[in-house]
C-alpha positions in Angstrom: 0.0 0.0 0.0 2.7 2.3 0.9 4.7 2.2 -2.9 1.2 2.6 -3.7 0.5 5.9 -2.6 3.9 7.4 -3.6 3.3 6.8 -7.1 -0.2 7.9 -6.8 0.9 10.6 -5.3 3.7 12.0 -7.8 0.8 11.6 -10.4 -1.1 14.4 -8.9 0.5 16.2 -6.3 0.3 19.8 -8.2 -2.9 19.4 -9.6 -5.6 21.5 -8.3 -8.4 21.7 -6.2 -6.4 19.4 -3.0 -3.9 21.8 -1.6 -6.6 23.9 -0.6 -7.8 20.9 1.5 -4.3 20.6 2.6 -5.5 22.0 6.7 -8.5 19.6 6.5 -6.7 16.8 5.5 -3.8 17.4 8.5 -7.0 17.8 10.7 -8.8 14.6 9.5 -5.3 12.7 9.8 -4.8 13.5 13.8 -8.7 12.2 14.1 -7.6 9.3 11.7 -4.6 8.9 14.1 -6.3 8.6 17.5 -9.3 6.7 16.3 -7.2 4.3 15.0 -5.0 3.6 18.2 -6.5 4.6 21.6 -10.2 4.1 19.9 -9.4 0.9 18.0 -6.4 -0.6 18.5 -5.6 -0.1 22.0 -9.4 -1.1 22.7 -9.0 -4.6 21.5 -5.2 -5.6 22.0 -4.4 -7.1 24.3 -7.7 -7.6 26.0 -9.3 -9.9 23.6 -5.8 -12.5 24.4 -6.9 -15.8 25.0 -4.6 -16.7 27.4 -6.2 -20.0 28.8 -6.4 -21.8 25.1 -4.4 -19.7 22.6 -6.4 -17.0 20.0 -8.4 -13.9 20.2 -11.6 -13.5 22.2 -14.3 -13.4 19.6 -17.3 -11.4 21.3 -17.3 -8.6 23.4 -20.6 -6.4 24.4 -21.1 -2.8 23.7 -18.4 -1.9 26.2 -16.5 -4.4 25.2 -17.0 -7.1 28.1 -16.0 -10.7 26.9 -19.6 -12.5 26.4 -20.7 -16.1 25.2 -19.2 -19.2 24.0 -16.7 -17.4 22.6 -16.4 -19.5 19.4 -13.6 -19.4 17.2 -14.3 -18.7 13.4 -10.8 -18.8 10.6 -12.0 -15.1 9.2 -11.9 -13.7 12.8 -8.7 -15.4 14.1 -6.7 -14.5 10.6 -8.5 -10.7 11.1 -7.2 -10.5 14.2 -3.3 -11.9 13.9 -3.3 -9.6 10.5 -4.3 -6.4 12.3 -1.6 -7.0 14.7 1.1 -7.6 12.2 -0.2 -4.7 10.4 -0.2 -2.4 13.8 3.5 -3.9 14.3 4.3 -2.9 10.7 2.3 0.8 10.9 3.6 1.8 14.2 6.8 0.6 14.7 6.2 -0.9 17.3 7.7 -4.7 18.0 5.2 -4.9 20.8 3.1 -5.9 18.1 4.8 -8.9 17.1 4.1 -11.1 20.1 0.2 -10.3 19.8 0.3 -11.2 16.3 2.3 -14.6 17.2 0.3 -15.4 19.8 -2.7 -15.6 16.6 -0.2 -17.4 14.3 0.3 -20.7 17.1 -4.0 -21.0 16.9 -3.6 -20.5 13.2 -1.2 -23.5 13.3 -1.9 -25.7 16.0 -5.9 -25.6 16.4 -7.3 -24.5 12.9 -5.5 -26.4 10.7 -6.5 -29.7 9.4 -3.6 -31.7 10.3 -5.0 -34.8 8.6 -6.4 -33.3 5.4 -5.3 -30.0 5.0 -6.5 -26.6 5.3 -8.3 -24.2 7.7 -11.3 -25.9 9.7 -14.1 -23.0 9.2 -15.3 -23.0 13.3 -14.1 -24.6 16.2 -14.7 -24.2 19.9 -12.9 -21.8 22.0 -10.8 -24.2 23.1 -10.0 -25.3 19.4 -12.1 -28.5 18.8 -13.5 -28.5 15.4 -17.3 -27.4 15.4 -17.7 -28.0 11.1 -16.2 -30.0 8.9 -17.3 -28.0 5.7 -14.0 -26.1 4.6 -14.4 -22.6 2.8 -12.1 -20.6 0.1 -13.4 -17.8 1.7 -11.4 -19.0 5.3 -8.6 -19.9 4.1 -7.7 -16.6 2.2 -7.9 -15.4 5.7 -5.8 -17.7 6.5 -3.3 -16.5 3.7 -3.6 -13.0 4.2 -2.7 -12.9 7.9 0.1 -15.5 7.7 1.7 -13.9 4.9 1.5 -10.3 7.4 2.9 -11.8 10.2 5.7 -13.6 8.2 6.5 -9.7 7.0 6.8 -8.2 10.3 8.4 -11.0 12.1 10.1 -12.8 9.5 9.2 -16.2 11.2 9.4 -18.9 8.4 7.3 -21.7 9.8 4.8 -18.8 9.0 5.1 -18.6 5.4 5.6 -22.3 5.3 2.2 -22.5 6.4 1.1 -19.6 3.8 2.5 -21.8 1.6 1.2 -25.0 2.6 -2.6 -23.6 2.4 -2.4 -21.7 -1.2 -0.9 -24.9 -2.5 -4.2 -26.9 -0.4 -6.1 -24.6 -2.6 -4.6 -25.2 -5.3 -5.0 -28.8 -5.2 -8.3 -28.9 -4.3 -10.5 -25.3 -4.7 -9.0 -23.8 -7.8 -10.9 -24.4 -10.7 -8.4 -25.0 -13.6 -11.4 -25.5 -16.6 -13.0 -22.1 -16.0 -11.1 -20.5 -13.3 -11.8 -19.0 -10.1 -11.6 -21.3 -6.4 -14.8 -23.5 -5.5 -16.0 -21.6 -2.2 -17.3 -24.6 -0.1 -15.1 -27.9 -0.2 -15.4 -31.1 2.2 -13.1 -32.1 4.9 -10.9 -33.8 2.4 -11.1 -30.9 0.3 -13.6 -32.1 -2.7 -15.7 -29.5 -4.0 -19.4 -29.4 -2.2 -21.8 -29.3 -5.5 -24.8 -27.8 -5.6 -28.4 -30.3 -6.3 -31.8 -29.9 -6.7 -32.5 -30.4 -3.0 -30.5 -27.4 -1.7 -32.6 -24.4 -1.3 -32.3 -21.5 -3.8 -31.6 -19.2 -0.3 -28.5 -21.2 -0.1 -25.1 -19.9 -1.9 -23.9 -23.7 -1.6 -22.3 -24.8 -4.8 -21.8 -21.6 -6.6 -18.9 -19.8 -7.4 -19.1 -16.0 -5.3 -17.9 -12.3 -5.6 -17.1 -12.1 -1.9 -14.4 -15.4 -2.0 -13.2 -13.9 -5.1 -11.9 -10.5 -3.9 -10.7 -11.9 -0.4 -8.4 -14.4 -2.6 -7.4 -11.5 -4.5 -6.6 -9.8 -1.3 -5.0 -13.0 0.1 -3.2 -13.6 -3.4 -2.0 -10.0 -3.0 -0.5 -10.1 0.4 1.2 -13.3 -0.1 2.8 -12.2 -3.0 4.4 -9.3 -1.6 6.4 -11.7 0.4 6.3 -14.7 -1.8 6.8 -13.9 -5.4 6.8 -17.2 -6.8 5.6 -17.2 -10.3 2.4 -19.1 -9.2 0.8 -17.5 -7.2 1.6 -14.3 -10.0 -0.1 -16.1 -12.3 -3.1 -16.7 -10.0 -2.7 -12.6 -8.7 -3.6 -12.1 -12.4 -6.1 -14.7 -12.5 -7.9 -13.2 -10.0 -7.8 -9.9 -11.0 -9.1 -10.2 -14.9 -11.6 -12.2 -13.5 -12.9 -9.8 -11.2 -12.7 -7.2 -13.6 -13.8 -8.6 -16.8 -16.6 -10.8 -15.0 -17.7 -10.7 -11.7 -18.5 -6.4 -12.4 -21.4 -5.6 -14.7 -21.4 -3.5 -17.0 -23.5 -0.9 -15.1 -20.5 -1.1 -12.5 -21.7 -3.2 -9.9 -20.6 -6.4 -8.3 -22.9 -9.8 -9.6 -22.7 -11.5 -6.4 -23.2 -15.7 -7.4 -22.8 -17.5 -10.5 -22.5 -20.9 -11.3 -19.4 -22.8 -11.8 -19.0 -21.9 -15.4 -19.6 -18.4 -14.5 -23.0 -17.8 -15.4 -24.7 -15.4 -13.3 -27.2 -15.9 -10.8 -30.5 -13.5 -10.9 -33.8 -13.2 -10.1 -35.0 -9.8 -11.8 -37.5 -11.9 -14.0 -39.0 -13.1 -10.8 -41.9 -11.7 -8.4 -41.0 -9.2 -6.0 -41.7 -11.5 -2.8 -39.4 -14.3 -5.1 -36.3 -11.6 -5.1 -37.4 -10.1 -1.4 -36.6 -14.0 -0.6 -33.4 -14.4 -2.3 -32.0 -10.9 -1.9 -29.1 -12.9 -0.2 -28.5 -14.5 -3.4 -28.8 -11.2 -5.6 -28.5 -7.5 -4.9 -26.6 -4.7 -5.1 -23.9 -4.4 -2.5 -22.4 -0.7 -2.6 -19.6 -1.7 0.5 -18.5 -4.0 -1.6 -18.1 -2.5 -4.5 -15.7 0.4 -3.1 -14.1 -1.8 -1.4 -13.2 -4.1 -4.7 -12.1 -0.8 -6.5 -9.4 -0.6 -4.0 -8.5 -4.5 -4.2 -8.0 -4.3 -7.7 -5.6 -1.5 -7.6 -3.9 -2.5 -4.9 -3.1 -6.2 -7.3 -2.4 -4.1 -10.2 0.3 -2.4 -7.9 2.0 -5.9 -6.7 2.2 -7.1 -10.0 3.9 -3.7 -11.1 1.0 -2.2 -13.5 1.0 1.0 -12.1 -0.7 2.5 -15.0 -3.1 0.0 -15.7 -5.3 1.9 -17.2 -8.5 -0.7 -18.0 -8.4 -1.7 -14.2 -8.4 1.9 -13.3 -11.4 2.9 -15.3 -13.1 -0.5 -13.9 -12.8 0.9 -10.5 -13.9 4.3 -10.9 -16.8 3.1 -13.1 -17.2 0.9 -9.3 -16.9 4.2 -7.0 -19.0 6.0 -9.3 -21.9 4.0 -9.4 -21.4 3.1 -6.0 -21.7 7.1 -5.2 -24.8 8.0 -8.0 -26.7 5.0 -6.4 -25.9 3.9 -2.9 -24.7 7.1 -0.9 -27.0 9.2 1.6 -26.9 12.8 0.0 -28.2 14.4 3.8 -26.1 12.8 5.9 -23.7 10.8 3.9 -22.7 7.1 3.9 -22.7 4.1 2.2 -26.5 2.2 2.0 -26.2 -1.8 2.1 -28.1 -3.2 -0.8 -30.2 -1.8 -3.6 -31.5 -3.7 -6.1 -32.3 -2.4 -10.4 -35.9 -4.3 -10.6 -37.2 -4.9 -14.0 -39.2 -2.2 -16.2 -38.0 0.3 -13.7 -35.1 2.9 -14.6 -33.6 3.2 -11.7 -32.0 1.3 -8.8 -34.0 0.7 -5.6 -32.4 1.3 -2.2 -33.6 -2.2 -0.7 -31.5 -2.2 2.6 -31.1 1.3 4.0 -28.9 0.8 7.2 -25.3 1.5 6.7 -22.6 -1.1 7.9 -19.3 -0.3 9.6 -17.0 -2.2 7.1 -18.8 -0.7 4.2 -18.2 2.9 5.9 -14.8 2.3 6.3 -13.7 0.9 2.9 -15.5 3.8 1.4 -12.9 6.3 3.6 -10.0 4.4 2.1 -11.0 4.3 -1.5 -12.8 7.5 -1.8 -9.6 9.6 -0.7 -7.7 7.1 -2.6 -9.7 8.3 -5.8 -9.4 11.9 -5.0 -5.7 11.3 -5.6 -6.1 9.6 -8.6 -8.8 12.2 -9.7 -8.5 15.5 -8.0 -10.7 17.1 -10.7 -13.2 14.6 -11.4 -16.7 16.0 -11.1 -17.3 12.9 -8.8 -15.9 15.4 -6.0 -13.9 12.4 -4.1 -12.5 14.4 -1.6 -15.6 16.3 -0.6 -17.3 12.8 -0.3 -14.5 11.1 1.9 -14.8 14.1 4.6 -18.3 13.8 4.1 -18.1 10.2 5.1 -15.6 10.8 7.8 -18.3 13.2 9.6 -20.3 10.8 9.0 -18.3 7.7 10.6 -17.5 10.2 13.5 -21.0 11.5 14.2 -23.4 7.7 14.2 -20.3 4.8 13.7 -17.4 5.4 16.6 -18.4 4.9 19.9 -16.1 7.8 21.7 -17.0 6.1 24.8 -16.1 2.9 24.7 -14.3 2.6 21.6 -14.1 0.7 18.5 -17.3 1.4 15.8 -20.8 0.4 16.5 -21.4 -2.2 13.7 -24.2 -0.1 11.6 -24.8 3.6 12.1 -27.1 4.9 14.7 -29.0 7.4 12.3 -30.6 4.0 10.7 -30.1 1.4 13.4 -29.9 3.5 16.9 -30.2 0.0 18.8 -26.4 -1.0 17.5 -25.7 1.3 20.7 -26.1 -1.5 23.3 -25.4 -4.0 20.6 -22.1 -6.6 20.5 -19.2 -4.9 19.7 -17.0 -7.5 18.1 -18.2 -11.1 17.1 -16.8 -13.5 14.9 -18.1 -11.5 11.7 -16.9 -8.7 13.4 -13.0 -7.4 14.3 -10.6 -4.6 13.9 -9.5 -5.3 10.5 -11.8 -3.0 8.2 -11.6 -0.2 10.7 -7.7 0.0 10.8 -6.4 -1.0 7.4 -8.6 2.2 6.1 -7.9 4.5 8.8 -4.1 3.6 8.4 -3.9 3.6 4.3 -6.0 7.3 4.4 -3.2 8.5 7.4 -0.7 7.0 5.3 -2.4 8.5 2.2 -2.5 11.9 3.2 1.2 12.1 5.2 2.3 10.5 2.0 0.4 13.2 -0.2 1.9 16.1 2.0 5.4 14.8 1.3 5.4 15.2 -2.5 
């Protein structure tokens, strides 16, 4: 992320219309600074330390008291040992290391399948395996926070294991006939197909959007300290099929497909039929910022700085995600819309406005006003917008961390869980660190 900005940066650093937000953006970056470490960081390290059976705490209530079973899911384990290595990395701060370490033994020792391979999905909080269904999804995670720690601590049993898992899905979720990973996989690792029985509700045998951007992610991350020539040529993979098929046309995200990569919709269907499915097939704005970032940030590990196609992808992505899906009164991000048939315009179906959404918006929106400082899409004005925003109905200033949808919509998030297993410090501080980072990096040119 850091080369990232720099060359960004040198693209645009005299153009007009962002030195006059030059106080704002010194402002915005000491908020940026202090919610990200004594109202994030600081919040959840080390308090959420398992120290009877290795891990991170899962769930914490609304001011942030450990609470429940206290199950152990892959994505919030990996979330939580990347964050750490990432905090190590951002601050300095070898402190870091250990916390991130302590993630990596679980990682190792509990969630892997030592018999078959790869990441068990859930297990108990003292590590016993609670499903036997594996996921892509997982063990991306998995990936992506191994291949962080293995940066900031230069372990190597911690990229062996980084390796060890993108090879398991190699073997058994990539799809070499018409590319792309299988998302759900059996113990053994053989694809779970989909049949007649299996409800249309379910996403069970179909290839996905959201597996598909965390592998790029993963892919990415791993790379950076792993350049075989592999896992380049899956990087790229991943990337031209994101871009060339998994976003419409319009500039949206298709969420399901099948395995050959036919899409999966229901706008023919009756309104109650798509009401039922809207799981299946919707618009999802949060995601679609947050791919626009993804894809630049592979384009920039595989050295296309200037990759043009992929750029105008993503801004097609942030722009419809802006025209469609953002709150003109008080800004943010909606979850879902959906474009019904016969009528011109999309439908805001969902209108409360997640945290992680909010947060990958921050990072890509200022991202883009860097890229596009005259763009009449206003970037910039939209990011501080969204910061107010985040600031006024998502951080708790009391208690810390971000309520997990904002209070304008969904005003009883206030008492609500503060971190569960779909629900960590990772969105939160990789955007509030790449926009400090962003605009320290901006000033310096």
């Amino acid at each position: 992320m850091i080369k990232l900005i720099f060359i960004l940066c040198a693209c645009c650093c005299s153009a007009a219309g962002i030195s006059q937000g030059v106080t704002d953006a010194d402002s915005i970056a000491a908020q940026m600074k202090y919610a990200a470490r004594q109202g994030l960081i600081d919040v959840y390290y080390p308090r959420n330390i398992d120290t009877l059976y290795g891990g991170y705490l899962s769930t914490f209530t609304y001011d942030f008291k450990p609470t429940g079973e206290q199950d152990k899911m892959i994505v919030t384990q990996a979330r939580h040992a990347w964050s750490t290595a990432k905090a190590a990395l951002f601050y300095k701060d070898t402190s870091f290391i250990s916390l991130s370490r302590h993630g990596f033994y679980f990682l190792r020792d509990k969630m892997w399948d030592s018999t078959y391979g790869g990441f068990y999905n859930l297990v108990t909080r003292q590590g016993q395996p609670k499903e036997f269904i594996k996921q892509a999804y997982g063990n991306a995670f998995g990936i992506y926070a191994l291949a962080a720690y293995y940066e900031c601590s230069h372990d190597t049993a911690a990229l062996a294991l980084a390796k060890k898992a993108f090879m398991w899905l190699e073997r058994h979720s990539h799809d070499a006939k018409y590319k792309g990973y299988y998302q759900y996989l059996q113990r053994d690792g053989t694809p779970v197909k989909r049949t007649d029985s299996i409800p249309s509700t379910s996403d069970i045998g179909y290839k996905d959007q959201n597996s598909s951007i965390h592998l790029l992610e993963a892919i990415t991350e791993l790379y950076h300290v792993w350049p075989d020539p592999l896992v380049r040529e899956r990087l790229k993979e991943m990337l031209l099929l994101i871009r060339n098929t998994i976003v419409t046309q319009k500039g949206y995200l298709q969420l399901y497909f099948t395995p050959e990569w036919q899409p999966i919709s229901y706008r023919d269907s009756s309104r109650a039929v798509i009401s039922k499915n809207h799981y299946i097939d919707h618009v999802s704005f949060g995601h679609d910022v947050e791919t626009a970032y993804l894809m630049l940030e592979a384009t920039e590990a595989l050295g296309n700085h200037h990759d043009g196609v992929t750029m105008d992808v993503g801004k097609r992505m942030v722009d419809h995600a802006l025209q469609n899906g953002w709150d003109d009164t008080l800004g943010g991000f909606y979850d879902e819309g959906y474009y019904f048939k016969n009528k011109p315009y999309i439908t805001i179906t969902v209108q409360s406005k997640n945290w992680w959404a909010q947060a990958e918006g921050l990072n890509t929106l200022l991202l883009f006003s860097y890229l596009y400082p005259n763009d009449k899409m206003h970037y910039y004005d939209h990011f501080t917008k969204l910061w107010q925003y985040v600031q006024m109905y998502l951080i708790d200033h009391q208690h810390g961390d971000w309520y997990e949808e904002g209070l304008d919509k969904e005003p009883a998030r206030l008492t609500a869980l503060k971190a569960h297993i779909w629900k960590a410090s990772y969105h939160n501080f990789r955007a509030l660190s790449n926009c400090i980072m962003q605009i320290e990096a901006h000033k310096k040119r």
